[in-house]
N, C-alpha and C positions, 0 to 999 in steps of 0.2 A: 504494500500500500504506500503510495508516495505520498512523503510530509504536504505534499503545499495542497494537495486534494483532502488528505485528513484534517488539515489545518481549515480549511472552508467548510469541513462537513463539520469539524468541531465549531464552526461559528455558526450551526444553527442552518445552512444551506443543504437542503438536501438534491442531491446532485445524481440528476436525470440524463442516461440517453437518450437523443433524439434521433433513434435509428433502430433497424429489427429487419433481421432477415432470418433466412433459415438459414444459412452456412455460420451467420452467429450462435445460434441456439446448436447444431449439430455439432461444430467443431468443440465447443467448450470456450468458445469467444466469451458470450455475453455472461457464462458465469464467471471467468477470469476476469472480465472487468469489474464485477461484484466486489471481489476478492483483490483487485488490486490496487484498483482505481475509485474506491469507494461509490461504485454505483449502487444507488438504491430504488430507481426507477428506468423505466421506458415509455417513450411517448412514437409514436406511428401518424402517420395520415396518408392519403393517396400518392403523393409522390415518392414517398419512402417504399412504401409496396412496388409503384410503379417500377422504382430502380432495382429495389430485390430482385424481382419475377425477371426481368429483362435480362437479368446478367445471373439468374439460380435456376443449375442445373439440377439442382437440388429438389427441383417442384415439380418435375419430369414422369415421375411415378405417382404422384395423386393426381394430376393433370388428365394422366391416360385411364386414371379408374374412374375418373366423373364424366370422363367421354364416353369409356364404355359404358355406365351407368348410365348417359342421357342428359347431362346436366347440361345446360345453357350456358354461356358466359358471365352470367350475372350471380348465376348458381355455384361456376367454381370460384371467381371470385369473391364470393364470398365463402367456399367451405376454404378454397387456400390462406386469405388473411384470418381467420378467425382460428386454424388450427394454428398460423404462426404466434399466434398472440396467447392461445390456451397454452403453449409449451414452452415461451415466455415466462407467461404467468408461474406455470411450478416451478422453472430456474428459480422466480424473484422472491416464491414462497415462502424460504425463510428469514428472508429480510422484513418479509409481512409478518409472519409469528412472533419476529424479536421487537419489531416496533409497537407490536398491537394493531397491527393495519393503517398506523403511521404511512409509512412505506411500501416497499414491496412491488408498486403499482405498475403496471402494464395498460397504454389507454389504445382506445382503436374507434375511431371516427366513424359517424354514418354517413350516408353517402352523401357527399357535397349538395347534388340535386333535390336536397329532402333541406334547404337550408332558409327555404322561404316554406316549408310546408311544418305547419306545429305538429299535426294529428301523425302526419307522413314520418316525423322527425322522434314523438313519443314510440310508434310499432316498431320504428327499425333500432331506439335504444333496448327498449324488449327485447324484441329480435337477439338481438348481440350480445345483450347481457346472458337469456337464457342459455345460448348454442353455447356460450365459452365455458360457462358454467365457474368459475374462480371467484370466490370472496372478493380476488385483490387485480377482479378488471377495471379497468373507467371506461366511459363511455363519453365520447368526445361531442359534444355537441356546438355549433357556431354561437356568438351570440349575436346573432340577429334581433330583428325586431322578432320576430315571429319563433326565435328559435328561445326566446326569454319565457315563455308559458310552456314551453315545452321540458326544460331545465326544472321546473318547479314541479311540470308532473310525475317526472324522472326520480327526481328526488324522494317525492311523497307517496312514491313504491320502493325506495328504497335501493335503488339504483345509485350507485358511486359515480358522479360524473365529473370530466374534464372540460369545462366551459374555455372555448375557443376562442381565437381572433376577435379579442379586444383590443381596439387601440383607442378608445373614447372613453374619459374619468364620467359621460352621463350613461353610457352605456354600462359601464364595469357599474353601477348603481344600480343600474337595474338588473344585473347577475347579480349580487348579491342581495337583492331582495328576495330575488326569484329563488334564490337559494333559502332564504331562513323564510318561504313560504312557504316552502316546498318540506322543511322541515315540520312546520308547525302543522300542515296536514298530515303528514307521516308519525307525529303527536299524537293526535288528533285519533289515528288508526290503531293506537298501541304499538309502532313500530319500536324499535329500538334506536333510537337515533345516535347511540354511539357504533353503530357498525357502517354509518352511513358517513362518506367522505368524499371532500370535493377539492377540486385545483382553479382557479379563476387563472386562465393564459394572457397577459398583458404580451403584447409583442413589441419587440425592443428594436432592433436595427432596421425595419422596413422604416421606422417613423423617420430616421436619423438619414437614411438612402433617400426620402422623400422630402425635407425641409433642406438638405443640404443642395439637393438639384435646383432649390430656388433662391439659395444665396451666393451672392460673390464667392469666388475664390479663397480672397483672403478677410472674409469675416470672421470673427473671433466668436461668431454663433453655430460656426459649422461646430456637427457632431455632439452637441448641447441638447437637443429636442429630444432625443429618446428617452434620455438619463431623467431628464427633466419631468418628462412625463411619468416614467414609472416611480419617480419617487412623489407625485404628488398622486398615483394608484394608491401608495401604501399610507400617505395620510390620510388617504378616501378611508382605505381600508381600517387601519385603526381607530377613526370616528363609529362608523359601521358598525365592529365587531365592539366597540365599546359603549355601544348603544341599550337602553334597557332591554331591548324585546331580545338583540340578541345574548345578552348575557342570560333572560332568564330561561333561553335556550341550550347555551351552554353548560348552565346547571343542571338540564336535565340529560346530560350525557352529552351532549352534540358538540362537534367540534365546528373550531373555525374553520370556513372556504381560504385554506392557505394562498396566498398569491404565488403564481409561476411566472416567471421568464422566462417567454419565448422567441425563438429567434434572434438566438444569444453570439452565431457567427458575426464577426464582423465584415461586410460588405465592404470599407475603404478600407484598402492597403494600404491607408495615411495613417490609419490607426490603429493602438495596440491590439495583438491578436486575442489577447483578454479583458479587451476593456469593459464586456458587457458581464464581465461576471464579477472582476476585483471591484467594480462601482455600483453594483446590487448586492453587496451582502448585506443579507439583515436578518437576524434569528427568526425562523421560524419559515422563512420559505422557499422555495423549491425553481432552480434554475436546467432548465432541460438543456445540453448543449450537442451540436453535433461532434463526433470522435476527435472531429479536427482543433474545435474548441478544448474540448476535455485534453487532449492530449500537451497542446500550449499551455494551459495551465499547470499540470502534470510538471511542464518544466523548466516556468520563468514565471507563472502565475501568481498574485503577492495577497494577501491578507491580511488589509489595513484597518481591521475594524470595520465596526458597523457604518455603513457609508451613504445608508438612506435613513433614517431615521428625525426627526427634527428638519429634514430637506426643503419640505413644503413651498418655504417664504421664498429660498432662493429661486428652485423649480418654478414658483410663479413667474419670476422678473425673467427667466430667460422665455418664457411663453410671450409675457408683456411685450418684451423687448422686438419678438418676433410677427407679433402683431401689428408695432408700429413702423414694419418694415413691409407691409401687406400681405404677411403669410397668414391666415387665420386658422384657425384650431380647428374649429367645425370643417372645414374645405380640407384641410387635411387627412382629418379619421374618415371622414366618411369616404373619400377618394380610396385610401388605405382598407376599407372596407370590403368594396365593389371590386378594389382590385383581388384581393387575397381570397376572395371566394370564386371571383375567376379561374387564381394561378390552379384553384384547389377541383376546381370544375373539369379544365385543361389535364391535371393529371390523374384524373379518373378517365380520363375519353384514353388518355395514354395506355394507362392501367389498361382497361375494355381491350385495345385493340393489341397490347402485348398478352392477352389472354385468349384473345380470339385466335394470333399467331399459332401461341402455343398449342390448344386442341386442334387447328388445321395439322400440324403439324404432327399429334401422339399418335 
């Protein structure tokens, strides 16, 4: 286990791959990284499968038995990501039983096209919770408008979910209501609400790729907006979780909706290749990164302390500041929105059609 990833996980960061294939899980990759690299989660979405299946021979023999069985394209992809994530799941097992179901977690997206449908969006968390069948799945769901009522009914059966593509402090409000709604019906049912857990996804580098394309060169505001933003998430969030209705949720078992950081690569070569994770530590929540982040870290990565916490005031002035330069906040998220359900639309049509290869092909 290398000191500078133990040193982050001892500050309270729980430190997630954001990557899953089957030559991870068959080789003994993604437990080695459990064990060396203090990983304690995994997070999946359609371009991650996409890239698996394209380049895993690996998939080759379940492929040809759902052909011969009859399955459609929709059908294996979804029996191939769902078995990669169930055998995930048991790797991350006992990092679930030592945390309490802290940890452990494995999450897996419904399908992008279900991202504007609530009813569409609650059958296929079902769906995917039942077939995996694990304690310590998430079920990723966007937060859309429409996908906000859907999180809540997700929740109030009791379903662990991964609430997606946030980049808006009014939207990430409305994830967590939708969450301690979702609990208080799940209450409400005699649920157990400490067996029930959730991750709120802030995304950190697309904000910082999109506010930088609209300032000069040499502005002293490049690469400011993301950081900016997620530390005035985690004041969102602390107001929130410090609120009465959810502490008297909390007392009855239920845990905080921890904040994640997602989209923790860094996209400019101008900047450090750890800068989105040595400038998000703060006890208690969970940064998912891709290999190539975790590995930079692993071995030049620093931890300085809690480096969001109290942020808020400064966070605002670089927003202010960016305002009065005509970038506006609203024009921003919601751009970042439409885009990142696209990219995520894009690589499900990818997904489909490197699956349709494959059964042409068994």
């Amino acid at each position: 286990m290398t000191e500078r990833l133990k040193a982050l996980s001892d500050a309270g960061v729980s430190i997630w791959l954001d990557d899953l294939s089957r030559e991870r899980i068959e080789t003994g990759n993604l437990a080695e990284l459990v064990t060396d690299r203090s990983v304690v989660g995994v997070t999946t979405n359609p371009t991650i499968f996409a890239s698996a299946l394209s380049k895993g021979e690996r998939y080759e023999k379940q492929v040809a038995e759902l052909k011969a069985a009859g399955a459609d394209v929709d059908a294996t992809v979804f029996a191939l990501t769902t078995t990669d994530v169930r055998d995930a799941c048991d790797v991350l097992r006992p990092v679930y039983d030592a945390t309490d179901g802290f940890d452990g977690r494995v999450s897996i997206e419904v399908e992008p096209g279900l991202a504007r449908d609530t009813d569409g969006t609650v059958a296929m968390a079902e769906k995917l919770w039942n077939e995996i069948d694990r304690p310590n799945v998430m079920i990723k769901i966007p937060a859309t408008r429409e996908g906000l009522p859907a999180i809540a009914a997700a929740i109030a059966k009791g379903i662990s979910v991964n609430v997606t593509l946030i980049f808006s402090l009014e939207r990430y409000r409305g994830v967590m209501d939708a969450y301690l709604y979702g609990l208080e019906q799940a209450a409400a049912e005699g649920r157990d609400l400490s067996k029930i857990h959730s991750v709120a996804s802030f995304f950190i580098s697309r904000v910082d790729a999109e506010v930088d394309g609209r300032l000069p060169e040499d502005s002293p505001l490049r690469g400011k907006a993301a950081l900016a933003n997620a530390q005035l998430a985690y004041a969102t969030f602390q107001e929130i979780f410090g609120s009465d209705r959810a502490q008297a949720l909390l007392a009855k078992g239920a845990h905080p909706q921890r904040p994640l950081w997602a989209s923790t690569g860094v996209k400019d070569p101008a900047y450090s290749d750890t800068l989105y994770v040595t400038e998000l530590v703060v006890d208690g929540t969970v940064n998912t990164m891709p290999e190539k982040t975790l590995e930079a870290f692993a071995d030049h990565g620093e931890v300085k302390g809690d480096t969001v916490t109290g942020r808020g005031d400064e966070a605002q002035r670089v927003w202010d500041e960016l305002e009065a330069q005509g970038i506006t906040y609203d024009q921003v998220v919601e751009g970042l929105e439409t885009e990142g359900l696209k990219k995520f639309d894009d690589s499900w049509t990818e997904l489909l059609e490197t699956v349709r290869a494959e059964l042409d092909k068994a």
